[in-house]
Backbone as CSV, one residue per row, in Angstrom:
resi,resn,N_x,N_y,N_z,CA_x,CA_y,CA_z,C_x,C_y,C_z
1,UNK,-14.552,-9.545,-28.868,-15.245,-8.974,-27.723,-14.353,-8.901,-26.478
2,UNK,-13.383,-10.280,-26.309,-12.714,-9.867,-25.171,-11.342,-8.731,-25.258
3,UNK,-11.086,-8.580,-26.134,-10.221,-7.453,-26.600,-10.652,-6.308,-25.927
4,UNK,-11.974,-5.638,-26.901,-12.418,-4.410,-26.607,-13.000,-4.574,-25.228
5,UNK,-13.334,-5.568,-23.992,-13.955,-5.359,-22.868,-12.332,-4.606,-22.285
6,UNK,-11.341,-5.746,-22.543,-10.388,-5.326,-21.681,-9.824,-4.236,-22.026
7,UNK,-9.705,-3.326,-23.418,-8.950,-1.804,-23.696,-10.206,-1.050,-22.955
8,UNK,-11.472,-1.481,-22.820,-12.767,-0.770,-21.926,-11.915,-0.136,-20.892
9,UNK,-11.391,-1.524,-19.826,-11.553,-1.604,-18.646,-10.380,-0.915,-18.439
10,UNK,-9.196,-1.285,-19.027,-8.098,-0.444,-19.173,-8.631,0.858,-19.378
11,UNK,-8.813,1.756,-20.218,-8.884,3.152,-20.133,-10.068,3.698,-18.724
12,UNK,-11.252,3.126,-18.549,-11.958,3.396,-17.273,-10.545,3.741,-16.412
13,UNK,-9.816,2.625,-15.977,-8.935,2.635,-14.683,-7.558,4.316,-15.307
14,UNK,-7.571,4.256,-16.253,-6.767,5.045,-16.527,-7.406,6.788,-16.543
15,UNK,-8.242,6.439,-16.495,-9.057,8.108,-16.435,-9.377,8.140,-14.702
16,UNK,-9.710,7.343,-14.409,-9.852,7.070,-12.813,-8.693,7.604,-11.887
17,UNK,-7.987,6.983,-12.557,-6.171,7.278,-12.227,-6.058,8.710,-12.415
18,UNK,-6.234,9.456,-13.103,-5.218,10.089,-13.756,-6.097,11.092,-13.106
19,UNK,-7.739,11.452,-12.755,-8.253,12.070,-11.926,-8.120,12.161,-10.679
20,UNK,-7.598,11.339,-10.056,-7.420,11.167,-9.002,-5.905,11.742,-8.454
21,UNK,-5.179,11.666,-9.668,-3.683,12.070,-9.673,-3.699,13.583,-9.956
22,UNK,-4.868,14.240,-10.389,-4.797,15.365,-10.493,-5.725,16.187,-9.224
23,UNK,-6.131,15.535,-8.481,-7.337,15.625,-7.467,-6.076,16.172,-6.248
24,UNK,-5.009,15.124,-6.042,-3.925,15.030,-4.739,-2.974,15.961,-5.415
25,UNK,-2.719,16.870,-4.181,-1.863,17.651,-4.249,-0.189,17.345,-3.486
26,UNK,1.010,17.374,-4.732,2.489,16.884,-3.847,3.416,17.898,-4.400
27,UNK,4.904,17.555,-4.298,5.840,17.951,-4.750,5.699,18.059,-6.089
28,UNK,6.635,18.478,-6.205,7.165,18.528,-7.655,7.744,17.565,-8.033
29,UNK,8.474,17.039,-7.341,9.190,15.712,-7.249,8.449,14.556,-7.681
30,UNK,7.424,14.428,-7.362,6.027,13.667,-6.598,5.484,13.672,-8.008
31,UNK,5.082,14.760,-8.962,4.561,14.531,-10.041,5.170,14.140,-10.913
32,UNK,5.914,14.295,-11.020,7.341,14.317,-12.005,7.423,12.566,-11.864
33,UNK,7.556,11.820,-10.818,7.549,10.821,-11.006,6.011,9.994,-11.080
34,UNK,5.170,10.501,-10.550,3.718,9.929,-10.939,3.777,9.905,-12.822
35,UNK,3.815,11.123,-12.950,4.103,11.540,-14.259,4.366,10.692,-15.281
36,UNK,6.076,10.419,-14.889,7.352,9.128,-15.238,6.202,7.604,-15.113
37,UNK,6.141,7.720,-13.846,4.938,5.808,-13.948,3.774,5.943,-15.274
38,UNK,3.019,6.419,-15.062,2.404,6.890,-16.219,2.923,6.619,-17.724
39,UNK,3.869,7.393,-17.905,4.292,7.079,-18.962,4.880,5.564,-19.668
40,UNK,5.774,4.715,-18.452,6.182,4.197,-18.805,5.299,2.634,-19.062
41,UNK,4.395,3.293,-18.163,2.903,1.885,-18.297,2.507,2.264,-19.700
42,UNK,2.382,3.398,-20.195,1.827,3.652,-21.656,2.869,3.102,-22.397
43,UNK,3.827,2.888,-22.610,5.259,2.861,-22.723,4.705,0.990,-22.832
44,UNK,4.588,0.808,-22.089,4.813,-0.995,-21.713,3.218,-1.966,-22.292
45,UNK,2.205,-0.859,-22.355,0.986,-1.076,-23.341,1.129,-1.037,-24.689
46,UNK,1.917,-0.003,-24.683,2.162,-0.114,-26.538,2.979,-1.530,-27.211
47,UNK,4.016,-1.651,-26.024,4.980,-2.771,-26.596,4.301,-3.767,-26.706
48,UNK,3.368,-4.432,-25.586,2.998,-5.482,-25.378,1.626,-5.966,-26.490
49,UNK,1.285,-4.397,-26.855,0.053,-4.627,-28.137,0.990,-5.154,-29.418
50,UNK,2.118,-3.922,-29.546,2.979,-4.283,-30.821,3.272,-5.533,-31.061
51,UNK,3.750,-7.024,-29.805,4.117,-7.836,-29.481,2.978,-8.987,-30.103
52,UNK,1.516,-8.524,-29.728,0.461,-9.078,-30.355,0.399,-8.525,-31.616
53,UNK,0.322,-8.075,-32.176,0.192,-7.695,-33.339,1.053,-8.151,-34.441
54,UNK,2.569,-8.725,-33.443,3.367,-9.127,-34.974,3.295,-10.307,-34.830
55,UNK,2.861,-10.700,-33.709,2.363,-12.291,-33.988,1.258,-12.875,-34.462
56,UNK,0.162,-11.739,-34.420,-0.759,-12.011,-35.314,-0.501,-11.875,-36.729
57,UNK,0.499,-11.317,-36.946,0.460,-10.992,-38.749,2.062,-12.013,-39.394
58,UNK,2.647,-12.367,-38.444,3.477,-13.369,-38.807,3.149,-14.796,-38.651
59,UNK,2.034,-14.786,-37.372,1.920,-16.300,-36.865,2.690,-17.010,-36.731
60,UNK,3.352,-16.413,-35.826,4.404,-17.132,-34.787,4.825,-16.290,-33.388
61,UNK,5.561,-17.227,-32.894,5.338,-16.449,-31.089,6.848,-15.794,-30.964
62,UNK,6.767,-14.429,-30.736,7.731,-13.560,-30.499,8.824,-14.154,-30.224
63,UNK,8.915,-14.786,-29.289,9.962,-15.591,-28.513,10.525,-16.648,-29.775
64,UNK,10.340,-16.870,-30.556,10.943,-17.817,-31.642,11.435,-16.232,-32.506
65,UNK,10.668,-15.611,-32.668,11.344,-14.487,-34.076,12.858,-13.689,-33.290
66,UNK,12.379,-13.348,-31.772,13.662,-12.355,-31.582,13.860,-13.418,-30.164
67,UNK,14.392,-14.331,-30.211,14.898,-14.637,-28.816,16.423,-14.115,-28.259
68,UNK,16.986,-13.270,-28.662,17.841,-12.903,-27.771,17.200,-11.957,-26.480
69,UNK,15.807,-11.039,-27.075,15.552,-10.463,-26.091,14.693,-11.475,-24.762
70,UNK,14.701,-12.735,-24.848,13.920,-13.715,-24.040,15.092,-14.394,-22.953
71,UNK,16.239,-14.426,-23.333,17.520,-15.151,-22.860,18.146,-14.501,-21.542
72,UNK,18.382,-15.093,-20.837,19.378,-14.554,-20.045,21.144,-13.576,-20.585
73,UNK,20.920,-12.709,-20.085,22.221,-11.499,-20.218,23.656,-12.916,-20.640
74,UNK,23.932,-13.211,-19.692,24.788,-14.277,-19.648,25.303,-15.275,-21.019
75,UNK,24.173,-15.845,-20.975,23.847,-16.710,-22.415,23.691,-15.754,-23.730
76,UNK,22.984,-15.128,-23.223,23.596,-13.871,-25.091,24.882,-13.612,-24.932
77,UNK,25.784,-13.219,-24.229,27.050,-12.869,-24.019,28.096,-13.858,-24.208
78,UNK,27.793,-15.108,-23.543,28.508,-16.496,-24.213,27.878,-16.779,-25.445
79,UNK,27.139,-16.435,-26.318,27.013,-17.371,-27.314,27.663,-16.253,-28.462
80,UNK,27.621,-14.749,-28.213,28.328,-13.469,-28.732,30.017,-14.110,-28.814
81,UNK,30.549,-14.330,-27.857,31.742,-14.798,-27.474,31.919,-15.435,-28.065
82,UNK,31.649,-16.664,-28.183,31.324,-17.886,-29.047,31.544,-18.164,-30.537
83,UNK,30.499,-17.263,-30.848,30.508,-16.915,-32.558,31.110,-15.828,-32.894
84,UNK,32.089,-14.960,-32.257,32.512,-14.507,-32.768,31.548,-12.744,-33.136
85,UNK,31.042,-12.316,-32.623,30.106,-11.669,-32.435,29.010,-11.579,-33.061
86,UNK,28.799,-12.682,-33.730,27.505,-13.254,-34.675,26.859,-13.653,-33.983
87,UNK,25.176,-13.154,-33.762,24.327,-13.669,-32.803,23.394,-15.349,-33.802
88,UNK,23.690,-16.259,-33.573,22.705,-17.588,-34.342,21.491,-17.517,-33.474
89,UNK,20.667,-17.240,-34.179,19.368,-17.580,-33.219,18.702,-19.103,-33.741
């Protein structure tokens, strides 16, 4: 139930949005990047579902399966260095 309240509440705000974005009149410029935000929030919903989803079907927390993407730039780069360009997770 709390799933489907919150994809609810999410799409309400997203039709809200997106009427409202078509309501105001700008540049070209202006849409083009409204546009771009848009997308990349859809963009950042999908990942973050995908993210649940493989932890529901692996049962385990993302951050243990791929931690290089959790690490600081730095520390992946010394530990690359390190091993020789073998990442050990």
């Amino acid at each position: 139930p709390f799933w489907i309240a919150t994809i609810a509440v999410a799409a309400s705000i997203e039709i809200t949005d997106t009427v409202e974005q078509n309501a105001s009149s700008g540049s070209e410029r202006e849409h083009f990047m409204q546009e771009a935000e848009i997308f990349n929030g859809r963009l950042g919903m999908l990942a973050i579902t995908g993210f649940a989803m493989q932890e529901w079907f692996l049962n385990s927390a993302v951050v243990d399966q791929i931690p290089i993407f959790f690490k600081p730039l730095n520390v992946v780069v010394e530990q690359l260095l390190a091993n020789g360009g073998a990442m050990h997770l």
